[in-house]
TORLUMKE-414116 format. One record per atom (N, C-alpha, C, O): x, y, z; residue in one letter. Coordinates in steps of 0.05 Angstrom, whole numbers, plus 5000, padded with zeros to 4 digits. Atoms other than C-alpha are relative to their C-alpha. Layout:
XYZa;...
REM end
This chain:
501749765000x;500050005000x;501750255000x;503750295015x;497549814990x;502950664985x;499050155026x;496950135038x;499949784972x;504051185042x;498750154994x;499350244972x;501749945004x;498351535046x;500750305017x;500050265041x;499149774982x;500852285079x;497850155020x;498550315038x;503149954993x;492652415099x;501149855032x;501549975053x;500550174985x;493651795141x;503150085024x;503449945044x;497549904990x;500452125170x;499050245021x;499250285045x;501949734975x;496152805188x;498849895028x;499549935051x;501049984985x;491252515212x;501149815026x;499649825046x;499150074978x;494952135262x;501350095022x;501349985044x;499649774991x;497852695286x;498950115024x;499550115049x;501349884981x;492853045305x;499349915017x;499050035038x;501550184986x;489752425331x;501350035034x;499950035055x;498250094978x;495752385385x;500650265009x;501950255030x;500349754988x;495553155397x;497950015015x;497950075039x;503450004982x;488053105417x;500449865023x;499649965044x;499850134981x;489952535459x;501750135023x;500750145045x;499549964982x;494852805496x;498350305021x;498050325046x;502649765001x;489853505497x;498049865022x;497149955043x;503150094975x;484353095535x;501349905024x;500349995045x;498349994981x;489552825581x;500850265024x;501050275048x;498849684982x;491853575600x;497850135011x;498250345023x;502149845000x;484153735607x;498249775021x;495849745022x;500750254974x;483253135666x;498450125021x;497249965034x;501549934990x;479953605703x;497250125001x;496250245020x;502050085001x;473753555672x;498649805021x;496449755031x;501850234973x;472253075720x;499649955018x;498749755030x;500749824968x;472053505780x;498150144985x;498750254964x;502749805016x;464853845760x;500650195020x;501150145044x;501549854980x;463954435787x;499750264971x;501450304954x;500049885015x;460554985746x;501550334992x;500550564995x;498649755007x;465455495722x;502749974983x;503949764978x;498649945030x;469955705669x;502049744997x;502249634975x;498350215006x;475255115684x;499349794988x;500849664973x;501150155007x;470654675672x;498649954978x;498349724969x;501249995027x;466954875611x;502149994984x;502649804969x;497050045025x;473355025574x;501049724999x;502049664978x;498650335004x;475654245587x;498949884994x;499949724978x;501450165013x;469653945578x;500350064963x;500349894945x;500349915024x;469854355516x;502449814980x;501549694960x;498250094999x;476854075503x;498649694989x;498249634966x;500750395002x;474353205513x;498050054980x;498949914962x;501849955019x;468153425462x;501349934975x;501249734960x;499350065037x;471953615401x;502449905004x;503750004985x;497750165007x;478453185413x;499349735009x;500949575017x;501950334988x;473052545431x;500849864975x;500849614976x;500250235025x;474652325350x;502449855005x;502449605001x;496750135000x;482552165365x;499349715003x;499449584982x;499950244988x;481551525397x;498449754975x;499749564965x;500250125023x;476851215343x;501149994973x;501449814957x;498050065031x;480651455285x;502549845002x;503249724981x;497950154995x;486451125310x;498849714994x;500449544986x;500350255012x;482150505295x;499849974975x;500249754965x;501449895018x;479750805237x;502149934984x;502049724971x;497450035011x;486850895209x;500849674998x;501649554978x;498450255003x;488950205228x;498149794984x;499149614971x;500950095030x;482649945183x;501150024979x;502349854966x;498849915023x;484550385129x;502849864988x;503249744967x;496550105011x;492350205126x;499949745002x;501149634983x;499850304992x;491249435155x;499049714985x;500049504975x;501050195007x;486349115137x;499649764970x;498549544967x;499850175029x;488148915058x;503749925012x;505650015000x;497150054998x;495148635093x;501349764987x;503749724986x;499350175011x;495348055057x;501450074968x;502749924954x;499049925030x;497048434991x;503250065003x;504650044983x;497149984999x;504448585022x;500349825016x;502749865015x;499150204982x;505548015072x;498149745008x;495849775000x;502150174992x;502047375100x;499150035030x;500650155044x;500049974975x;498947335166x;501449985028x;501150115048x;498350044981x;504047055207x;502550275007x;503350345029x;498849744999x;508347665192x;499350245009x;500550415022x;501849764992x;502848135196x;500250035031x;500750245043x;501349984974x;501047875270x;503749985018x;503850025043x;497449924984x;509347895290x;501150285000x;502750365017x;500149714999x;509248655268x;498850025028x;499950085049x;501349894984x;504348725306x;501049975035x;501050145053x;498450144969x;507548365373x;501250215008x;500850345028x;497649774994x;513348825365x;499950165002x;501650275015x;500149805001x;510349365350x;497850155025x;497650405026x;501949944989x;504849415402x;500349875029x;500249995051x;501050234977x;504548745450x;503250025022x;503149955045x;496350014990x;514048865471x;498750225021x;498250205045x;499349734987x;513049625485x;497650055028x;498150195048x;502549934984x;505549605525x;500849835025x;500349945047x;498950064981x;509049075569x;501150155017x;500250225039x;497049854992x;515249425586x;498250185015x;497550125038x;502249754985x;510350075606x;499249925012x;499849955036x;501550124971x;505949695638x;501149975025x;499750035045x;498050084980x;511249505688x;500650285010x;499750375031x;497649844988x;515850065692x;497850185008x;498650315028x;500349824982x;509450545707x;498649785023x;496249855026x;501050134978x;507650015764x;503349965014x;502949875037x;498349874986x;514150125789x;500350165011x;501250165034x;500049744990x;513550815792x;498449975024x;499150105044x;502049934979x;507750685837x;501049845023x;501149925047x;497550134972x;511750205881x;502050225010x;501750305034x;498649754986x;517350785890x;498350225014x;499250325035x;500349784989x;512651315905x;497949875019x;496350035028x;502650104978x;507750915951x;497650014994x;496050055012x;503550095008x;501450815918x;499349684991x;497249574987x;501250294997x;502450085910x;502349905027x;504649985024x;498050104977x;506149715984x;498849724992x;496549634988x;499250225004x;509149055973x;499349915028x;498950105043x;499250104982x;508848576032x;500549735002x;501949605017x;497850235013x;509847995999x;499949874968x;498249924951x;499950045030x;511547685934x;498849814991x;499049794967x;500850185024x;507647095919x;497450065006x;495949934992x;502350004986x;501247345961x;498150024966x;499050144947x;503049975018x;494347295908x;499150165014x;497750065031x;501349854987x;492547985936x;501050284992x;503250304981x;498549685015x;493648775918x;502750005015x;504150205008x;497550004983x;499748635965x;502049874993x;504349865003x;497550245014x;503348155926x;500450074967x;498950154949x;499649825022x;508048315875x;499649794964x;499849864940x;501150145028x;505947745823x;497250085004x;496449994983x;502849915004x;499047975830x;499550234984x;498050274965x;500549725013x;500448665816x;500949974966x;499650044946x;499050015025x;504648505759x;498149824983x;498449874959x;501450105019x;499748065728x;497450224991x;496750274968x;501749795002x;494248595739x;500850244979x;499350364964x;499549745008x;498749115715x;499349984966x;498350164952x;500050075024x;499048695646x;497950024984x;497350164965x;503350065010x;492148415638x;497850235002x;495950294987x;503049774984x;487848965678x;501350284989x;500250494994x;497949724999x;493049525657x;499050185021x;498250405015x;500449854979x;491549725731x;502450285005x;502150505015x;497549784993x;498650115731x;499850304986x;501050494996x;500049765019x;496750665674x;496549914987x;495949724972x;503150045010x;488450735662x;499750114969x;498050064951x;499949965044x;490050995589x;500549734992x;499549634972x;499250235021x;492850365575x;497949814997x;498749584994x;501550145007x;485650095568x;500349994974x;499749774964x;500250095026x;486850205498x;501849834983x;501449844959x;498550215002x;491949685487x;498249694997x;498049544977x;501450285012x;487149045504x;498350084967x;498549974945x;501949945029x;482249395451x;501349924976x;500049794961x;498549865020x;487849525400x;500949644994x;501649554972x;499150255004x;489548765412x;498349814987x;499049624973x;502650165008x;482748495397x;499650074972x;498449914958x;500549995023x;482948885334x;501949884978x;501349814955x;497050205016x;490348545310x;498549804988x;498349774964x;500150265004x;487147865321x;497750004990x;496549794992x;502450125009x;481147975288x;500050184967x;498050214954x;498849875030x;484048345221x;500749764986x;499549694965x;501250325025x;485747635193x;498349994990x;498649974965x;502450145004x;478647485190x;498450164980x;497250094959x;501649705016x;475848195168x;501750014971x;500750114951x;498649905023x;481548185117x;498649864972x;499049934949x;501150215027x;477647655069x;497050214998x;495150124985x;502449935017x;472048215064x;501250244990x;499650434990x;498749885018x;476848645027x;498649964970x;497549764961x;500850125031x;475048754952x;498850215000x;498150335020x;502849865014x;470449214907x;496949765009x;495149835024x;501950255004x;465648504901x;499549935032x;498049755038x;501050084973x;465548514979x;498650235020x;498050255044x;500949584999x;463249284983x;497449945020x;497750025043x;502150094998x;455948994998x;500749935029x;500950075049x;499450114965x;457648575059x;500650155021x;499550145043x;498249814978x;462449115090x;497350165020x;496750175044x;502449814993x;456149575085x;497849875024x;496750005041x;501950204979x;451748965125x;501350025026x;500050105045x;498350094978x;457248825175x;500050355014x;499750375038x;499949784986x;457649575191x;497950075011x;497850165034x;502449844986x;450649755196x;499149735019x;497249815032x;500550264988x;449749005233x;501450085031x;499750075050x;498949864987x;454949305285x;499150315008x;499550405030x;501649714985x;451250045289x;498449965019x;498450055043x;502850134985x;445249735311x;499849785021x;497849755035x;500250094972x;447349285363x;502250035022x;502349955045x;497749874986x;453649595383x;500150245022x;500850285045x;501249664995x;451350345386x;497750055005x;497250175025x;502149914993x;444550395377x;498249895026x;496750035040x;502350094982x;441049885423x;501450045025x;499750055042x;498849884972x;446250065486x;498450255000x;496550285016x;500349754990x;445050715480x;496250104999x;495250305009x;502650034984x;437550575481x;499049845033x;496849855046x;499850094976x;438450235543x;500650245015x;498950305032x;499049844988x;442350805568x;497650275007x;497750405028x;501349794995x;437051325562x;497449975007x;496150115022x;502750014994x;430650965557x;499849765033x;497749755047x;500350244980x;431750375614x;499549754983x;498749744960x;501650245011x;430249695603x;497249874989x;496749704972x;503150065008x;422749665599x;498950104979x;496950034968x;500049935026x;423850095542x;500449934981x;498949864963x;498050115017x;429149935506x;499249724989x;497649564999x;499050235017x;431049385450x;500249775016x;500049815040x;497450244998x;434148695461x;501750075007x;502050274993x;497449904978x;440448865505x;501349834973x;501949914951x;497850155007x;444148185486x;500549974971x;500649744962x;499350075028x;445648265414x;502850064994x;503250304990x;497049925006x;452948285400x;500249934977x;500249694972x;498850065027x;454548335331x;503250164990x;503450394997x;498449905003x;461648495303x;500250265025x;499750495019x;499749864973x;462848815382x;502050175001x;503850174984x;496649864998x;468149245399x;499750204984x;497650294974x;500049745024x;471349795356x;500549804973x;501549894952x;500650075037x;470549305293x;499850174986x;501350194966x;502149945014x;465749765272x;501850244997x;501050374977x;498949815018x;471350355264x;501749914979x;502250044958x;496550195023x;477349845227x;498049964972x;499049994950x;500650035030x;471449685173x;499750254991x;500450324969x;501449775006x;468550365178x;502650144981x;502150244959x;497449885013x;476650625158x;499949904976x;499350074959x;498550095020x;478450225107x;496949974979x;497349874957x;502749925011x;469850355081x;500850274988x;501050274963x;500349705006x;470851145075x;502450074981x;502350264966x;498149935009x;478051055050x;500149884967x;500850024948x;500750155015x;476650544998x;497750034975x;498050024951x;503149895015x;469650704970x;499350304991x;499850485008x;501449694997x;466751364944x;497550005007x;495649904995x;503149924995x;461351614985x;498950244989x;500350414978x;501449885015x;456351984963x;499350305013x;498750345036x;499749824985x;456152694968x;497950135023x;498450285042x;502249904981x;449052814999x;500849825027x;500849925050x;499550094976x;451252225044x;503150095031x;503150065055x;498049874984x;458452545069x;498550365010x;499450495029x;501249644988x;454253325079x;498549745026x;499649755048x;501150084978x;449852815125x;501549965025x;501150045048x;498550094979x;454752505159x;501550345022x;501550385047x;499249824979x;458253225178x;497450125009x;497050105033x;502449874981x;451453575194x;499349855030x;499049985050x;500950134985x;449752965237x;501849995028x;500849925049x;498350044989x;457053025269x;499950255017x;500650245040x;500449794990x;455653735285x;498350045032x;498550155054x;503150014979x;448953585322x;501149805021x;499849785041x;499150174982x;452753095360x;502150105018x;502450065042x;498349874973x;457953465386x;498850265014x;499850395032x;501549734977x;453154015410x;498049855017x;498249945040x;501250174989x;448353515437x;501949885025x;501249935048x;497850064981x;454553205477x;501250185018x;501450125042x;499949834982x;456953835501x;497650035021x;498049985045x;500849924989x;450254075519x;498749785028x;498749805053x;500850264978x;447453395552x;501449955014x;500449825032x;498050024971x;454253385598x;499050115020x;498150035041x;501149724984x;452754045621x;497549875015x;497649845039x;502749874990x;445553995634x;499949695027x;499249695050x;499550284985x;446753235663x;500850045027x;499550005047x;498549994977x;452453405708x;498250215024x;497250175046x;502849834975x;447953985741x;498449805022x;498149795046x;502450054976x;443053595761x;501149735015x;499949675036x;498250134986x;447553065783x;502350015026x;503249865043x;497649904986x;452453435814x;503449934994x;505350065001x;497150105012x;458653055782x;500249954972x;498249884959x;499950055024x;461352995718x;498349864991x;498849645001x;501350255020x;455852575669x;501549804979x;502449864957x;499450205021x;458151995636x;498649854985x;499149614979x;502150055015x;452151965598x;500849964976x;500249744965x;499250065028x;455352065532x;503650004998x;504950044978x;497750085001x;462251935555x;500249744989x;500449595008x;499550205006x;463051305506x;501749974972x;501750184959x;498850025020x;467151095449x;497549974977x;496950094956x;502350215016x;461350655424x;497250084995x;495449924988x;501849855012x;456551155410x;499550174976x;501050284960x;499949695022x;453451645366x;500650244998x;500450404979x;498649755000x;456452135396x;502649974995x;504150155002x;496950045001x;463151875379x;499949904968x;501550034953x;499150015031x;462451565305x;499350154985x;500150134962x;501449865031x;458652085266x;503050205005x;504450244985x;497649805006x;464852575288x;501549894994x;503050024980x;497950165006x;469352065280x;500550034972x;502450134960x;500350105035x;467451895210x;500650234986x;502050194966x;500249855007x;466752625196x;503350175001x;504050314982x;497849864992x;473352895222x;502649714981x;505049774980x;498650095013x;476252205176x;499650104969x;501250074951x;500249995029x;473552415115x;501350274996x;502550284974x;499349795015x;475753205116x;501649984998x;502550104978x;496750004999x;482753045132x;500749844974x;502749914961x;499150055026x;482452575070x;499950244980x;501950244964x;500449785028x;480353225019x;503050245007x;503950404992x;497249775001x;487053635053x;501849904979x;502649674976x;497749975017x;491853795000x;503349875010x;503950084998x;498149944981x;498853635036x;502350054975x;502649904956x;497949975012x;504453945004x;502249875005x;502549805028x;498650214996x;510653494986x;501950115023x;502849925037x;498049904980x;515654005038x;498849925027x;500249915047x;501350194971x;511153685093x;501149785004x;502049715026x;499850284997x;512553045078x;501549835017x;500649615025x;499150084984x;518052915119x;499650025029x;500249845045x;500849904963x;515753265191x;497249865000x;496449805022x;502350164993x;509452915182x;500549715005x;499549615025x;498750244998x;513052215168x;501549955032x;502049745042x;498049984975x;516952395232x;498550055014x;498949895031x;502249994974x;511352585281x;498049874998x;496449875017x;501850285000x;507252035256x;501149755017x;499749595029x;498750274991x;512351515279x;500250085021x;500349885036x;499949924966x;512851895349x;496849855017x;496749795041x;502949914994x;504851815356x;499249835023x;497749905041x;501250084981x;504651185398x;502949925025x;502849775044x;498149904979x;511251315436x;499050225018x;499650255042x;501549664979x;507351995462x;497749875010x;497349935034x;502050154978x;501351545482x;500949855030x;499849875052x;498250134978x;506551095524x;500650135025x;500250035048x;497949874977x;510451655563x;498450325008x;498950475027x;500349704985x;506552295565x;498450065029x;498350275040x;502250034972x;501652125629x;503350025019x;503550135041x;496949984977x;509252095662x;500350234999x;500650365020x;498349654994x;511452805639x;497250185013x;497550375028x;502749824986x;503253055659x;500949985027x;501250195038x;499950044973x;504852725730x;503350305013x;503550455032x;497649814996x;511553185733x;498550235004x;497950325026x;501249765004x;508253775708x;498050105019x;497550345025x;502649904981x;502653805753x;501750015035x;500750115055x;498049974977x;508853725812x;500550504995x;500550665013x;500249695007x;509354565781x;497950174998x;497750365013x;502049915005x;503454765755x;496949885007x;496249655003x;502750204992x;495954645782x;498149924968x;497750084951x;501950115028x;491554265721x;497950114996x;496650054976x;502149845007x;486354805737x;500350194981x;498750324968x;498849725011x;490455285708x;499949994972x;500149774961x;500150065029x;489855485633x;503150014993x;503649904971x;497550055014x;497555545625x;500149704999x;501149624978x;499150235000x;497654815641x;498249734981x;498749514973x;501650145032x;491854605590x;500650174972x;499350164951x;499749975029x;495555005540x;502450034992x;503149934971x;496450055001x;503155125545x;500949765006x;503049664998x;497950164979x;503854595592x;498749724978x;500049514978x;500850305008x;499854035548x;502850054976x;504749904975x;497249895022x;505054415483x;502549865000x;503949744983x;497250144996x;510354195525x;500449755009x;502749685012x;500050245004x;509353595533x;500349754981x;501449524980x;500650145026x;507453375472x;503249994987x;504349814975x;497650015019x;514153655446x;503049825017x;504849675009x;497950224984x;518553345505x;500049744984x;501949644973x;500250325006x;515052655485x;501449934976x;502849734975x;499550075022x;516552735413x;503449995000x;504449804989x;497149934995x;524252985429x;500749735011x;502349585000x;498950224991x;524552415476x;500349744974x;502549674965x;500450125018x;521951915423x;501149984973x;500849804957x;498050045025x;526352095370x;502549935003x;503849824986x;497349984991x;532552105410x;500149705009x;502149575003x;500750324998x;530151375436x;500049824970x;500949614961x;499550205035x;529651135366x;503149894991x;503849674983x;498250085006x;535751185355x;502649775012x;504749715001x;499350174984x;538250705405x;500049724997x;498049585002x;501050345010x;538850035385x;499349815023x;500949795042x;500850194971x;534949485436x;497950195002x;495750144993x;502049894991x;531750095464x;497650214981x;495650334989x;502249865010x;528350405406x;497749664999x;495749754988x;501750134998x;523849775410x;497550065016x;495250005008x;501549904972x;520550055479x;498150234982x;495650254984x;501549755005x;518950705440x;498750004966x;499450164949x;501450065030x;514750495375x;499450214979x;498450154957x;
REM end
């Protein structure tokens, strides 16, 4: 497949946003006033990062059989994903051993006290770093890109379209009728079809692949629109009467998350990129999931200086981070053994 420089942007940004909602963690202390609107504002419109990142790895992945066979495919993937999320996993459950948020008392105990417990936890549960929920996800979608890869094709266009809207509807839609209407309302709960973020890896390599149609891409952004004002405003009005942040439409697996998704994949495909880009984009693309790895470490520093209420520190201070990570991450590359850690 060639290199696609869209798929370079948008990864980018993807891993800017992320670290952005990171620096904006205090969303989730409610209380109503300006810190708070500005961050929520913040997790709103940088909510697409996280799906496009699946989105992307449809797009680029999923026809992998046209340059390699599976067994190759799924040892990339090892190295590139399953080495480095280890290693992290650990070393920030270390950290929490040095600074005393996890106490040892013994080593073989089956209990938060024992250090094969923790370490298996830290792996499996990624108890040590709560970002690294997106690792199991990211793993489920490896091992299940084999399977998806045989509906590759023009002649399999049809299916994709079934399997996606098959996945809207019991992924997205009938949860989130549960979620608002209750049970006595609501659908069939138990329908799992193509579960998970499937439904962005076909959706990618759907929008990238196919031409949609133009009344149907104006839908999709209008619809993306109404979703992120709907999400804003339904936080807001939620958390009020709650008193704490709403995690009403805090979900991946919603409609408040694919119509922007989809929408914020397709404009970044129509950017022009000029070829004098080409290299600094190639180069802060390959940083993207080295800065997922290490920047919750330089936030924990930073907030040792600055308070996270503060707007220098959701806007210089997230800046600098981002560019530390990338500095670090290049200068790690070049290390032989240890650029493995930093992907």
């Amino acid at each position: 497949m060639k290199r696609n420089l869209n798929f370079d942007l948008l990864n980018v940004i993807c891993c800017f946003c992320v670290v952005m909602m990171h620096g904006s963690g205090v969303t989730w202390i409610y209380a109503a006033k300006p810190y708070w609107y500005s961050s929520l504002a913040v997790d709103v419109l940088c909510y697409f990062s996280v799906p496009c990142f699946f989105m992307i790895s449809g797009a680029t992945l999923l026809d992998y059989h046209k340059r390699y066979d599976t067994k190759t495919f799924l040892k990339k993937r090892i190295t590139r994903t399953l080495v480095p999320y280890i290693f992290w996993a650990l070393f920030y459950l270390l950290i929490s051993i040095i600074v005393g948020n996890v106490i040892l008392t013994n080593l073989f105990s089956w209990n938060e006290n024992g250090l094969i417990y923790q370490v298996y936890n830290a792996i499996v549960n990624y108890s040590s770093q709560s970002i690294f929920w997106y690792f199991p996800a990211l793993f489920n979608v490896y091992l299940c890109i084999p399977i998806l890869s045989h509906l590759c094709g023009t002649e399999k266009n049809h299916i994709r379209w079934y399997a996606i809207l098959l996945s809207f509807i019991s992924i997205i839609c009938i949860p989130s009728a549960y979620n608002f209407l209750g049970s006595n309302l609501a659908p069939y709960k138990q329908l799992y079809c193509m579960g998970g973020y499937l439904i962005y890896v076909l959706l990618g390599y759907q929008l990238y692949n196919e031409k949609i149609p133009k009344w149907a891409e104006r839908t999709i952004h209008i619809t993306a629109f109404i979703c992120l004002f709907l999400k804003y405003a339904g936080t807001v009005y939620f958390s009020g009467v709650v008193g704490e942040t709403s995690k009403q439409f805090m979900n991946y697996l919603t409609i408040w998350a694919i119509f922007p998704s989809a929408s914020v994949f397709l404009l970044i495909q129509k950017i022009k990129i000029p070829k004098k880009n080409t290299n600094i984009l190639k180069l802060l693309s390959s940083c993207s999931l080295s800065v997922y790895l290490i920047h919750k470490l330089f936030f924990s520093i930073l907030s040792k200086f600055l308070s996270p209420f503060s707007i220098i520190y959701r806007t210089l201070g997230v800046l600098c981070v981002y560019c530390i990570c990338i500095a670090i991450s290049l200068l790690m590359k070049k290390i032989p053994f240890v650029r493995k850690l930093f992907p």
